[in-house]
C-alpha positions in Angstrom: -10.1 37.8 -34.3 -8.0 39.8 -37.0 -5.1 38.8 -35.3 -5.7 35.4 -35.1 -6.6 34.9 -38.3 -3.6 36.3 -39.7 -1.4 33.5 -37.0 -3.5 31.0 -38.7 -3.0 31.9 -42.5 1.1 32.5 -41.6 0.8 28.7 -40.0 -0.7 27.2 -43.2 2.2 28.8 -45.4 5.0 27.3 -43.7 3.5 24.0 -44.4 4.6 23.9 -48.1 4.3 19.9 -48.6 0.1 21.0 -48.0 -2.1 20.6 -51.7 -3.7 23.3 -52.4 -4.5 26.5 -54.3 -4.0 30.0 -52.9 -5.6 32.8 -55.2 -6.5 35.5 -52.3 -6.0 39.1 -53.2 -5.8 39.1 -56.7 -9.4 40.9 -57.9 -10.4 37.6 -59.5 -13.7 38.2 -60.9 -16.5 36.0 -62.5 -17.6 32.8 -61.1 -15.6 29.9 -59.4 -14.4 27.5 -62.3 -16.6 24.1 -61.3 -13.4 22.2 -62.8 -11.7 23.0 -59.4 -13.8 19.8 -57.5 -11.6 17.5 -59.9 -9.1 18.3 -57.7 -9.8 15.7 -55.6 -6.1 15.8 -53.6 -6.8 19.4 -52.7 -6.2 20.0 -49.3 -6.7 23.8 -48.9 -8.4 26.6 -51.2 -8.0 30.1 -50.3 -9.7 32.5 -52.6 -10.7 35.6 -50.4 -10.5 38.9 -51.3 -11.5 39.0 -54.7 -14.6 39.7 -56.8 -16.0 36.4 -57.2 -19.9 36.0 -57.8 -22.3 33.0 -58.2 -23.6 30.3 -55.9 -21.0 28.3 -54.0 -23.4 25.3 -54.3 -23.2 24.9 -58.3 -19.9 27.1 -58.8 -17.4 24.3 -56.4 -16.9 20.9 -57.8 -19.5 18.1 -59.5 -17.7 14.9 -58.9 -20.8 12.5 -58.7 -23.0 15.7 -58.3 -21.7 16.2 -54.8 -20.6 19.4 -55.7 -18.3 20.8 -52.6 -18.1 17.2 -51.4 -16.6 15.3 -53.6 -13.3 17.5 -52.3 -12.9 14.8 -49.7 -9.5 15.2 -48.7 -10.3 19.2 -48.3 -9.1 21.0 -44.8 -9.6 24.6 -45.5 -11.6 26.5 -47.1 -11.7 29.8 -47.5 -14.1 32.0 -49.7 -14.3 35.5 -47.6 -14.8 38.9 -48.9 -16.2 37.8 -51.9 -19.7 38.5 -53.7 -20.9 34.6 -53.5 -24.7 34.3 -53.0 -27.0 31.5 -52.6 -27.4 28.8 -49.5 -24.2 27.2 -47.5 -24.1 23.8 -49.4 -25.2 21.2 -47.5 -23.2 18.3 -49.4 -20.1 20.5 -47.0 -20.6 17.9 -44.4 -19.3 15.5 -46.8 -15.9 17.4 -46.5 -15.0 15.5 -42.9 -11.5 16.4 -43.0 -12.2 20.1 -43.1 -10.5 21.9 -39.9 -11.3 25.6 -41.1 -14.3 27.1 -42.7 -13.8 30.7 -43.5 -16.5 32.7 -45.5 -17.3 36.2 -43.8 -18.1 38.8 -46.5 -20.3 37.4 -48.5 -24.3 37.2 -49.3 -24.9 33.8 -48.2 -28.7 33.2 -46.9 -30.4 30.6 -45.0 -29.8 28.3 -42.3 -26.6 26.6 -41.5 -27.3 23.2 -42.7 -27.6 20.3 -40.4 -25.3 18.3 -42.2 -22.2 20.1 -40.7 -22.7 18.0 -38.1 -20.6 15.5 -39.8 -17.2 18.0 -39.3 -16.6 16.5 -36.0 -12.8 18.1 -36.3 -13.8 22.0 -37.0 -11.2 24.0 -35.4 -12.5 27.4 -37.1 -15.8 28.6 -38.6 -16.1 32.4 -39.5 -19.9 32.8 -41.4 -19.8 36.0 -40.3 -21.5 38.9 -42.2 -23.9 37.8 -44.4 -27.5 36.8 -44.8 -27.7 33.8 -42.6 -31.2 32.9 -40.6 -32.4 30.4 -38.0 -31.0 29.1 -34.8 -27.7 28.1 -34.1 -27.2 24.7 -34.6 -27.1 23.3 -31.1 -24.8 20.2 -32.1 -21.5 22.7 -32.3 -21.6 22.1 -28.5 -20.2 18.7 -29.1 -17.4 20.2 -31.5 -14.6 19.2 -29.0 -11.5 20.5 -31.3 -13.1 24.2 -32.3 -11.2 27.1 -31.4 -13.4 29.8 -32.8 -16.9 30.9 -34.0 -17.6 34.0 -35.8 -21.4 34.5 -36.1 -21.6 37.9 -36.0 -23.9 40.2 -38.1 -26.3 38.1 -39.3 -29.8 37.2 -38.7 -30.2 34.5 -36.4 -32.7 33.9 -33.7 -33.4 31.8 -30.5 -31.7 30.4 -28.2 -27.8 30.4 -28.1 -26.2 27.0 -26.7 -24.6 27.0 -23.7 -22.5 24.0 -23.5 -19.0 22.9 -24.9 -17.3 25.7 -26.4 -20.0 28.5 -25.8 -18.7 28.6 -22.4 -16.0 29.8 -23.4 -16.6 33.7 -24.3 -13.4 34.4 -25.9 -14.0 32.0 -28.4 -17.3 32.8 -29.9 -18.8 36.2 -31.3 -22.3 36.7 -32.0 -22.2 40.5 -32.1 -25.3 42.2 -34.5 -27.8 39.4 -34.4 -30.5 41.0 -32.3 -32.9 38.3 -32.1 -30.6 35.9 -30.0 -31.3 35.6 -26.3 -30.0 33.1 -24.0 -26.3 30.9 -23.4 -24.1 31.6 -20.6 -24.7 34.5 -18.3 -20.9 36.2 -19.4 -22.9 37.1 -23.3 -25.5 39.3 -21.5 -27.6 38.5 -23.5 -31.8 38.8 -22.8 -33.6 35.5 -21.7 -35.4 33.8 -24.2 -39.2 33.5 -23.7 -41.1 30.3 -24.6 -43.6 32.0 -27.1 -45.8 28.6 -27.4 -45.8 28.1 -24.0 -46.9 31.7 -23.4 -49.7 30.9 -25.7 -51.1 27.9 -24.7 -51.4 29.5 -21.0 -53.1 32.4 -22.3 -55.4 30.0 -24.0 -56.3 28.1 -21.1 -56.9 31.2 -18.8 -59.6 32.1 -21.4 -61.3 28.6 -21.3 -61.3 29.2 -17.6 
């Protein structure tokens, strides 16, 4: 994963005519200016490894209030191995040109919001370690362009998909989230019982 990362990021800097604003590495501390989502031509922001703090959701842009989406032209983001807190913005999916979301290393929480459903040509997510809950969104099946997905270390539960690109085991990590069960046999992961169902035949055996 390291390594491919680091293929990806040398990639990006050959392509000079790109928009966009690198700041990675430089202990940048404080919040993320909101100013930056006037930017509206950006086509890249890479801020990871510094000290930033906040919530991504009112720290990144306010065109129109969409915060994060009104960065429409935006195709990389990348806000790792930071200190940013709060929920995964959900006005993201309004980014549809976005082809990698990076943001391991951080103290995001909740569920990965529905409306990244809209980012039809995701090549990389990485959410891993952080706070993140829930199931894993079942629609990335249909994500025909994805290369890569880093869950790993976070708290999600249920059922992991087993179609479209999570049959492909050297593209998807789910490593420390104990409460997953399920996918493709190669994961090894335990089967996932159908609690309710388990209840409402222990229910009926006792009105027998």
């Amino acid at each position: 994963m390291k390594k491919s990362r680091k293929m990806m990021r040398r990639k990006k800097k050959k392509n000079k005519k790109k928009k966009g604003g690198g700041w990675q590495c430089n202990q940048i501390y404080g919040g993320i200016p909101s100013e930056i989502g006037n930017l509206v031509d950006l086509e890249w922001i890479n801020l990871w490894g510094n000290r930033l703090i906040g919530n991504i959701l009112t720290e990144i842009g306010k065109i129109r209030n969409l915060k994060v989406g009104g960065l429409i032209n935006l195709k990389e983001l990348d806000v790792s191995e930071n200190n940013l807190s709060g929920e995964i913005p959900s006005t993201l999916g309004s980014c549809v040109k976005l082809v990698n979301v990076i943001m391991e290393g951080n103290f995001f929480r909740g569920n990965i919001p529905s409306s990244l459903s809209s980012l039809k040509g995701l090549e990389w997510i990485d959410l891993s370690r952080k706070n993140l809950s829930g199931p894993i969104p079942k629609y990335l099946e249909g994500f025909v362009a994805i290369q890569v997905i880093n869950l790993s270390f976070n708290m999600f539960e249920g059922e992991v998909p087993s179609q479209g690109v999570f049959t492909n085991t050297m593209s998807i990590t789910f490593i420390g989230n104990s409460k997953l069960g399920g996918g493709v046999p190669e994961l090894q992961l335990p089967k996932c019982s159908n609690s309710k169902t388990s209840k409402k035949r222990k229910g009926a055996w006792v009105l027998l």
